[in-house]
C-alpha positions as CSV (number, residue, x, y, z in Angstrom):
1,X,-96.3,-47.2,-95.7
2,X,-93.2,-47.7,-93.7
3,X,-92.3,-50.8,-95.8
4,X,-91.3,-48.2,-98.6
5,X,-88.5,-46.4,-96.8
6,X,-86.9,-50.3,-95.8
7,X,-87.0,-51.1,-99.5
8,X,-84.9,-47.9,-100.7
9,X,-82.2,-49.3,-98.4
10,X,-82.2,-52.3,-99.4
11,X,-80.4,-52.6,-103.0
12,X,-83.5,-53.6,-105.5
13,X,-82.6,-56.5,-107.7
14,X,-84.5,-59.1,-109.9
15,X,-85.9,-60.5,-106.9
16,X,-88.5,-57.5,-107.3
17,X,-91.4,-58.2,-109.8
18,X,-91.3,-54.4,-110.4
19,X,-87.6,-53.9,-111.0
20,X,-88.1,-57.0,-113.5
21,X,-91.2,-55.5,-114.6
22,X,-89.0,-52.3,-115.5
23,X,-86.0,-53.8,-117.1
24,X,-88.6,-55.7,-119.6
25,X,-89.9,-52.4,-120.4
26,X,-87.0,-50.8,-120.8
27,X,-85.7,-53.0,-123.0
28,X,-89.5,-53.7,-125.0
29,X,-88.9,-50.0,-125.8
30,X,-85.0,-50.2,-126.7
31,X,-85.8,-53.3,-129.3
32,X,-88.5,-51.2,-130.7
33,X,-86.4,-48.2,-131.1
34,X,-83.7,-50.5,-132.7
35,X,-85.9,-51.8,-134.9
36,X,-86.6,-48.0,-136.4
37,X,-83.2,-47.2,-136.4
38,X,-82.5,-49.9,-138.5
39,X,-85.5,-49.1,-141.0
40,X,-83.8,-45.7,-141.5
41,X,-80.2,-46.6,-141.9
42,X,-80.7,-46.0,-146.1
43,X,-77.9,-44.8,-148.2
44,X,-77.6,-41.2,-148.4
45,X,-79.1,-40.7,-144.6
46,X,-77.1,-38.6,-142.4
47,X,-76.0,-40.7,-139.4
48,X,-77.0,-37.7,-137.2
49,X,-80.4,-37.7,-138.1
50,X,-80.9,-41.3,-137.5
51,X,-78.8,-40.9,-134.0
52,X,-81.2,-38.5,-133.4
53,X,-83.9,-40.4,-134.4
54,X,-83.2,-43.0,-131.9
55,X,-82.8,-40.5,-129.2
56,X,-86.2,-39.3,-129.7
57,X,-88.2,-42.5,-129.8
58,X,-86.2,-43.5,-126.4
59,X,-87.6,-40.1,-124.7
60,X,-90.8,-39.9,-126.3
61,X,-91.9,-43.7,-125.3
62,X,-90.5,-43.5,-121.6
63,X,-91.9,-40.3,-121.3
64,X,-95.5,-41.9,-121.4
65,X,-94.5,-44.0,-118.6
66,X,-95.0,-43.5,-115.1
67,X,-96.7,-40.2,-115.7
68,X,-98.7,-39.9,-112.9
69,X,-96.9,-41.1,-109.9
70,X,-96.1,-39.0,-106.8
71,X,-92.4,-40.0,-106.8
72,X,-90.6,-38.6,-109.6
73,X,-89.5,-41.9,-112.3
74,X,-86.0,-40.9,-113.7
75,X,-86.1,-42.5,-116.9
76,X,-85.2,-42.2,-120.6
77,X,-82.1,-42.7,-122.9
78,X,-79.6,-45.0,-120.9
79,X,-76.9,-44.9,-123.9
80,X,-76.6,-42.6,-126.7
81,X,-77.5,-43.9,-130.1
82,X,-74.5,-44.1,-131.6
83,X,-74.4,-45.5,-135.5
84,X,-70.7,-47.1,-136.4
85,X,-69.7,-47.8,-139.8
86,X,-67.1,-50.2,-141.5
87,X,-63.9,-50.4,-139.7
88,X,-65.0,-47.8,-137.2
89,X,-65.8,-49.9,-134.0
90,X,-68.0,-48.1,-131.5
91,X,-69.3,-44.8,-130.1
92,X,-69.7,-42.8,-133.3
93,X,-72.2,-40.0,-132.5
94,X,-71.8,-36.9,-134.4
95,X,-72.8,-33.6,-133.6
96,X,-75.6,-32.1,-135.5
97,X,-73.4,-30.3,-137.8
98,X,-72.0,-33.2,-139.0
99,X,-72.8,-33.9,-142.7
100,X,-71.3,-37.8,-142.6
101,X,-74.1,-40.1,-144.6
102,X,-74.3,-43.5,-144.9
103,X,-73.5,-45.4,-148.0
104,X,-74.3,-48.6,-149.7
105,X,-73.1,-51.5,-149.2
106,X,-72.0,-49.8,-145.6
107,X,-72.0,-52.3,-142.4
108,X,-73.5,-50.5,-139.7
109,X,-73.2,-50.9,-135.7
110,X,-76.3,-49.7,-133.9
111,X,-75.6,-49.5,-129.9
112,X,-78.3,-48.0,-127.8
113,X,-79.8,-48.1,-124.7
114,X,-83.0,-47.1,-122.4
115,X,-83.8,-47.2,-118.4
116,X,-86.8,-46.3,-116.5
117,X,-86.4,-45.9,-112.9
118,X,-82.6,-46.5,-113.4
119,X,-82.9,-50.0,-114.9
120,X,-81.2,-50.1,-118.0
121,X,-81.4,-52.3,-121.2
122,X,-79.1,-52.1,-124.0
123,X,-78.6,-53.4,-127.4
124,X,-76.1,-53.4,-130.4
125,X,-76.9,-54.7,-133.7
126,X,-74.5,-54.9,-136.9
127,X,-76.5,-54.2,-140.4
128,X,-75.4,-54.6,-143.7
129,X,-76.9,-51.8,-146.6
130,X,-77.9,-54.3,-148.7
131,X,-80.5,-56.5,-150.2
132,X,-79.6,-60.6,-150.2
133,X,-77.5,-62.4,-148.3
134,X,-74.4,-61.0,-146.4
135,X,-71.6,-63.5,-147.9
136,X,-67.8,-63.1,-147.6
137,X,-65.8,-61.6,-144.7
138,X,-68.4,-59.4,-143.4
139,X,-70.6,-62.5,-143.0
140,X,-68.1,-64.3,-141.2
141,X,-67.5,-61.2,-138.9
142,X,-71.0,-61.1,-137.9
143,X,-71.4,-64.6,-137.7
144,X,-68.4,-64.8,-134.9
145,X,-69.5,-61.7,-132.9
146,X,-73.3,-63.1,-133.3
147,X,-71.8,-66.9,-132.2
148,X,-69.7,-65.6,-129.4
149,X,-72.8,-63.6,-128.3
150,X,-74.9,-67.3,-128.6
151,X,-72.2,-68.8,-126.6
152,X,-71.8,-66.2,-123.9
153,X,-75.5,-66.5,-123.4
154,X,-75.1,-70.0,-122.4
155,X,-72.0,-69.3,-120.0
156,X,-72.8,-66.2,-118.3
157,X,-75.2,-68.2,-115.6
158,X,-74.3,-68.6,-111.8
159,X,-71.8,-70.6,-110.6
160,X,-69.4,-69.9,-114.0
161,X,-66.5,-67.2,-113.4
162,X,-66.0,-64.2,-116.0
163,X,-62.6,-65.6,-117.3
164,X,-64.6,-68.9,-119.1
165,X,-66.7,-66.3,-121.1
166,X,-63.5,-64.8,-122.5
167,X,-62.0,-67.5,-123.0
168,X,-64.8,-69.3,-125.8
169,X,-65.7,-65.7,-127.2
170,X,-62.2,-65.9,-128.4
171,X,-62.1,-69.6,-129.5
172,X,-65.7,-68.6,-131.4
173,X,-64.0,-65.6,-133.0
174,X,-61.0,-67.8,-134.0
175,X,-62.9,-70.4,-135.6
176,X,-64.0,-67.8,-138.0
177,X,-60.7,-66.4,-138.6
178,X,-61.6,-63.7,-136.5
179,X,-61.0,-61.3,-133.7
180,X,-62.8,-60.3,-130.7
181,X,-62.0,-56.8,-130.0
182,X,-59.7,-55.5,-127.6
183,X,-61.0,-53.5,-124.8
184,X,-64.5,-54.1,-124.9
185,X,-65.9,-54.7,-121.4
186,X,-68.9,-57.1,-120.5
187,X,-70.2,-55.4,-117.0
188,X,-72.8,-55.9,-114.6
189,X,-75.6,-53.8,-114.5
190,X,-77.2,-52.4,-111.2
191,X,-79.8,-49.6,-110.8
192,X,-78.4,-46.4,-112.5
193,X,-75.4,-48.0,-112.8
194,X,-74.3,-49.2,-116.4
195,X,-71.1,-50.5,-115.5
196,X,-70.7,-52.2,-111.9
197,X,-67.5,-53.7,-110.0
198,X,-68.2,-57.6,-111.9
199,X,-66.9,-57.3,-115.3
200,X,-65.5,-59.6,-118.3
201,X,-63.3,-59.0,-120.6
202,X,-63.1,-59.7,-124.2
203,X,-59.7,-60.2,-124.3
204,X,-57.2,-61.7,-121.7
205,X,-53.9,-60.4,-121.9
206,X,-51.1,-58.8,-119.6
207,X,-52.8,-55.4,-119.8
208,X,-55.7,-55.4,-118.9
209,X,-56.3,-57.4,-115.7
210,X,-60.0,-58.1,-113.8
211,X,-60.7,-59.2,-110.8
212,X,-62.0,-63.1,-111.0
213,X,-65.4,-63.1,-110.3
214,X,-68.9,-65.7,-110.3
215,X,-72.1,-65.0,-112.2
216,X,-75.1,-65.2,-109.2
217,X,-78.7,-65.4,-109.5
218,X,-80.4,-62.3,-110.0
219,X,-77.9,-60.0,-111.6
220,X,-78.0,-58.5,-114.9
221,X,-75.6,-58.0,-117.4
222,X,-74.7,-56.0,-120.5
223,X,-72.6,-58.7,-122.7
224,X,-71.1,-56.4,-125.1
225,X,-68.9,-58.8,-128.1
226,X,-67.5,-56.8,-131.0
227,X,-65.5,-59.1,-133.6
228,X,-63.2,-57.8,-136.5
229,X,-61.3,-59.4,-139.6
230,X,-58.4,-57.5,-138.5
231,X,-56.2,-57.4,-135.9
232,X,-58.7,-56.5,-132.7
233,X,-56.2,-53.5,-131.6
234,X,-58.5,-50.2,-132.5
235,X,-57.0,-47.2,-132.3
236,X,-58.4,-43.7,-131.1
237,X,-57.7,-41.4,-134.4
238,X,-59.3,-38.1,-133.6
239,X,-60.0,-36.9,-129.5
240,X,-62.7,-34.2,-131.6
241,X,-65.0,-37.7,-132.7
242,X,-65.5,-37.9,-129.3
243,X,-69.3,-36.9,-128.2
244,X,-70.4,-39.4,-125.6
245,X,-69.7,-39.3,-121.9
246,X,-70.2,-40.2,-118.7
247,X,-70.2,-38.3,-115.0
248,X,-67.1,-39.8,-113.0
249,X,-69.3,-39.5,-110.1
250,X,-66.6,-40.1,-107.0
251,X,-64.0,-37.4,-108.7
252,X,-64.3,-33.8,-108.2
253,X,-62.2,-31.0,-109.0
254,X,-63.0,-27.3,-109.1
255,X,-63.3,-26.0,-112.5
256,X,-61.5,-22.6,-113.8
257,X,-63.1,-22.4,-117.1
258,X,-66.6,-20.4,-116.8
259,X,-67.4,-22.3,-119.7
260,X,-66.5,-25.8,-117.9
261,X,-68.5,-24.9,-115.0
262,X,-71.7,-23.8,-117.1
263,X,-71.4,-26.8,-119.0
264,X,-70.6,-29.2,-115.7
265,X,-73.9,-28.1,-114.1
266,X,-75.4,-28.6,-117.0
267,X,-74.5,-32.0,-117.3
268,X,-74.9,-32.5,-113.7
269,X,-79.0,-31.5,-113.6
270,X,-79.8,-33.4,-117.1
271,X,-77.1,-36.4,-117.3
272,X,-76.0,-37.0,-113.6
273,X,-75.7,-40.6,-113.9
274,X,-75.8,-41.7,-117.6
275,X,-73.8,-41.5,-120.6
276,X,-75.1,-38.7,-123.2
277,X,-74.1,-37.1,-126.1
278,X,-72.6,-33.5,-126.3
279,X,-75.5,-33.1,-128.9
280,X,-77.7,-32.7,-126.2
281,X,-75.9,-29.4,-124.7
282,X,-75.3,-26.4,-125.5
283,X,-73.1,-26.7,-128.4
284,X,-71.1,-23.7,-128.3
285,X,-69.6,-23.9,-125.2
286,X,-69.6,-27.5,-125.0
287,X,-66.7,-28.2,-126.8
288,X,-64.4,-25.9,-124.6
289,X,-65.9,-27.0,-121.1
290,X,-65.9,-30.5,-122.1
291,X,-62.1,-30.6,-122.5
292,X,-61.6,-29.4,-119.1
293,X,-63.8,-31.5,-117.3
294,X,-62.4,-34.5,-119.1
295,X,-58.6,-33.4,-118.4
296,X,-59.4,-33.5,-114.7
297,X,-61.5,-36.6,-115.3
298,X,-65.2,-35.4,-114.3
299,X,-66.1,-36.7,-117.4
300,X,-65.1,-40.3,-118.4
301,X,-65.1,-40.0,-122.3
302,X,-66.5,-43.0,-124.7
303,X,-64.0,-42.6,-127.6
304,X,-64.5,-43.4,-131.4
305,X,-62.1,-46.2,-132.0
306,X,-61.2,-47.3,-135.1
307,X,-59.5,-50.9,-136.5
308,X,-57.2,-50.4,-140.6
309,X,-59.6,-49.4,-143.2
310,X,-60.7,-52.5,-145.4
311,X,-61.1,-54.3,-141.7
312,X,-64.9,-55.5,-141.2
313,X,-66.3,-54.9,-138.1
314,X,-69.3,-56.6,-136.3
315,X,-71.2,-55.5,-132.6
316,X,-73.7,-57.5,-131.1
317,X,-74.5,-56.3,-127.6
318,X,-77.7,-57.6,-125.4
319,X,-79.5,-57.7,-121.6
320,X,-79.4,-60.7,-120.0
321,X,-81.3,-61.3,-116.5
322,X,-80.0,-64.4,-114.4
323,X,-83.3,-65.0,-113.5
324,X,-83.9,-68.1,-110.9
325,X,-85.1,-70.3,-113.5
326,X,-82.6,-69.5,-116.1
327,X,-81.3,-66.7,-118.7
328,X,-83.6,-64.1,-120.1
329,X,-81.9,-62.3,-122.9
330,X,-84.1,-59.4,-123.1
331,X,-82.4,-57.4,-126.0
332,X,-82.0,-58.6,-129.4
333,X,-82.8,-58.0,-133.0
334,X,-83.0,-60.7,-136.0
335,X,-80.1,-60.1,-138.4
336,X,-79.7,-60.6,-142.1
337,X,-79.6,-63.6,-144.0
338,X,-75.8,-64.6,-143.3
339,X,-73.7,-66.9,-145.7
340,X,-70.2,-67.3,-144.1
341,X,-67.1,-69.0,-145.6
342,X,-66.2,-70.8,-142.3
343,X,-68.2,-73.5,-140.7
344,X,-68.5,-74.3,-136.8
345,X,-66.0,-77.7,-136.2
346,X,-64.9,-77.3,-133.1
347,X,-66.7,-80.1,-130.6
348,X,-66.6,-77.6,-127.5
349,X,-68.3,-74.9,-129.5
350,X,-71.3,-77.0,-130.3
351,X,-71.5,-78.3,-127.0
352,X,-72.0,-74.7,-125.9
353,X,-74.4,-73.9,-128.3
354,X,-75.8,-77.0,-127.3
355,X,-76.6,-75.6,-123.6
356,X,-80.1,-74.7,-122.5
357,X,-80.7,-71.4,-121.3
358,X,-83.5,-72.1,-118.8
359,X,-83.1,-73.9,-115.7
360,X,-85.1,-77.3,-115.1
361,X,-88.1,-76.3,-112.6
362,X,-89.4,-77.8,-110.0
363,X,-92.9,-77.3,-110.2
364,X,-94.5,-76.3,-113.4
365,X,-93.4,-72.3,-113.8
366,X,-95.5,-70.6,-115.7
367,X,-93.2,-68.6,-117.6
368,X,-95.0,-66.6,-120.6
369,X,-91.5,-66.1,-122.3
370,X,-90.5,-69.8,-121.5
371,X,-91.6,-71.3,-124.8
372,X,-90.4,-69.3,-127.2
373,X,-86.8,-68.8,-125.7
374,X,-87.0,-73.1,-125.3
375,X,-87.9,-73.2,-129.0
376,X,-84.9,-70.9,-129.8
377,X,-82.7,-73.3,-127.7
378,X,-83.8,-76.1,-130.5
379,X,-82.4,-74.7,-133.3
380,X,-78.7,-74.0,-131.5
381,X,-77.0,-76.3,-133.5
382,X,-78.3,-75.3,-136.8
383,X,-74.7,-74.8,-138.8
384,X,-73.6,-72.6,-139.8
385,X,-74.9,-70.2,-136.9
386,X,-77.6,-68.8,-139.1
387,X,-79.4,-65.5,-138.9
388,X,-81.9,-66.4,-137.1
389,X,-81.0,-68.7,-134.0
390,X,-81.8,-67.3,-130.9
391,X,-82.4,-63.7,-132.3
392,X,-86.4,-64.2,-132.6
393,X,-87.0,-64.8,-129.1
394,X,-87.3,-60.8,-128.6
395,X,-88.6,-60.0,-132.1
């Protein structure tokens, strides 16, 4: 079948039933695993354990894919579960002797992802350790990041650039008397690539400068919206909570350490490609060889970043496909009962929540996810943003 070799040339995007076939799977499995993570975020758990916990669900269900096919399927954990408490903002993924538990009362971040065959769905979810309704601050944290997230959704379609997306996360975030985050990155998803050339940023300022681009049909991306009650400026406190990285594929550099160049093959049979965590090495040497590969930047590092304590912190992340006839967020997972102080005004906000998410067809597609996305799409306006809206379409 000659027809094979023309079609690992040619770059395989969502114009491939199986490459949509895979992200849906991917992310069926990453909303699942969520979904247990969450279950076991309890006071008095270890975050490690849960992390861990994650991990294994990730490996164990792609590991039953794909079994028995004569090309080898790369597949498995696509982001390390990382577990993120209170005014810490991302990435927080201890190693195993870390004895750091979870508390109630706590508001977790849950980011994690999955790929099979290199197509990768992610997800981040914020939690709150307790029974009722999440009132106060931390409601209205979550409710901006969760908004924003609503909003984005609506704008990340073909034909809009990157810069409108910034802009209205921030006006969402504002109307709650919030921030968005500093930092964070939006990107474009390809095949084994988590973080392609189009990106968006949370924040515009003098700083940090992207090139403009256009949303097309049949890319996918990772819209990643972390909001805060403080100022959205997190700082990197300690280089040692650092445990997740990534291979800077185009850099090399020829190691000294004998340690560094153990732990770089290592990484480079296991985790060519993909972030991971340093739990998953050999923990003894890691720590040594690590710091050399990063000082020479083989390793890109994913740093634990924090905002002031008594700041609240919320992360939604999710998978979006720019299908031809509309949006598919294909990540999600229903939050908690949310009972914020501020309410949604602003006319241009509700006319963004107002926007469909699926295209008008021509003839009569038969989508199987249409109707319950288009039932979603109902209850936008629902004020304030409650729980609920939109997050059910995944389950």
């Amino acid at each position: 079948m000659s027809s094979d070799d023309e079609r690992e040339e040619k770059e395989l995007d969502l114009t491939s039933p199986e490459v949509v076939t895979k992200y849906k799977s991917a992310a069926e499995i990453v909303n699942k695993a969520l979904q247990r993570v969450t279950s076991e975020c309890k006071p008095k758990a270890k975050i490690v354990d849960v992390c861990e916990i994650g991990d294994s669900y990730i490996r164990e269900q792609t590991g039953n894919m794909y079994k028995n096919v004569k090309k080898k399927i790369e597949r498995g954990v696509a982001f390390p579960t990382s577990i993120s408490v209170n005014n810490t903002v991302c990435h927080f993924s201890p190693l195993a002797s870390d004895e750091t538990v979870l508390e109630e009362g706590d508001i977790v971040k849950i980011d994690m992802g999955c790929h099979i065959d290199g197509f990768i769905a992610i997800v981040a979810h914020t939690h709150a350790l307790q029974a009722g309704p999440i009132t106060g601050r931390a409601a209205d944290v979550i409710a901006a990041a969760n908004t924003a997230a609503e909003v984005a959704l609506r704008l990340v379609k073909p034909g809009k650039k990157n810069k409108d997306v910034t802009e209205a996360i921030q006006k969402v975030a504002a109307a709650y008397d919030c921030k968005i985050v500093e930092g964070v990155l939006s990107h474009q998803m390809k095949q084994f690539v988590i973080d392609a050339n189009k990106v968006i940023l949370s924040v515009s300022n003098p700083e940090t400068r992207v090139e403009e681009a256009e949303f097309e049909e049949n890319e996918v991306y990772a819209i990643d919206i972390v909001a805060s009650t403080g100022e959205g400026k997190p700082k990197l406190l300690d280089e040692k909570q650092t445990t997740i990285y990534k291979r800077a594929v185009d850099k090399s550099y020829h190691l000294k350490m004998k340690a560094s160049r153990f732990i770089f093959s290592e990484i480079s049979q296991k985790f060519p490609l993909m972030p991971f965590t340093a739990r998953a090495l050999e923990e003894k040497r890691a720590r040594l060889g690590l710091l050399e590969c990063v000082n020479h930047e083989l390793l890109q590092p994913y740093p634990v970043l924090h905002e002031k304590p008594g700041d609240f912190v919320a992360h939604i992340k999710f998978t979006v496909l720019l299908m031809p006839n509309g949006s598919d967020r294909i990540t999600s997972h229903p939050l908690q009962e949310l009972q914020p102080t501020k309410q949604i005004d602003d006319p241009e906000i509700k006319a963004w929540l107002a926007l469909g998410t699926k295209t008008k067809k021509k003839g009569g597609g038969k989508k199987k996810k249409g109707k319950k996305g288009d039932k979603a799409e109902e209850s936008t306006e629902a004020e304030p943003m409650d729980a609920t809206n939109g997050a059910e379409t995944q389950g």
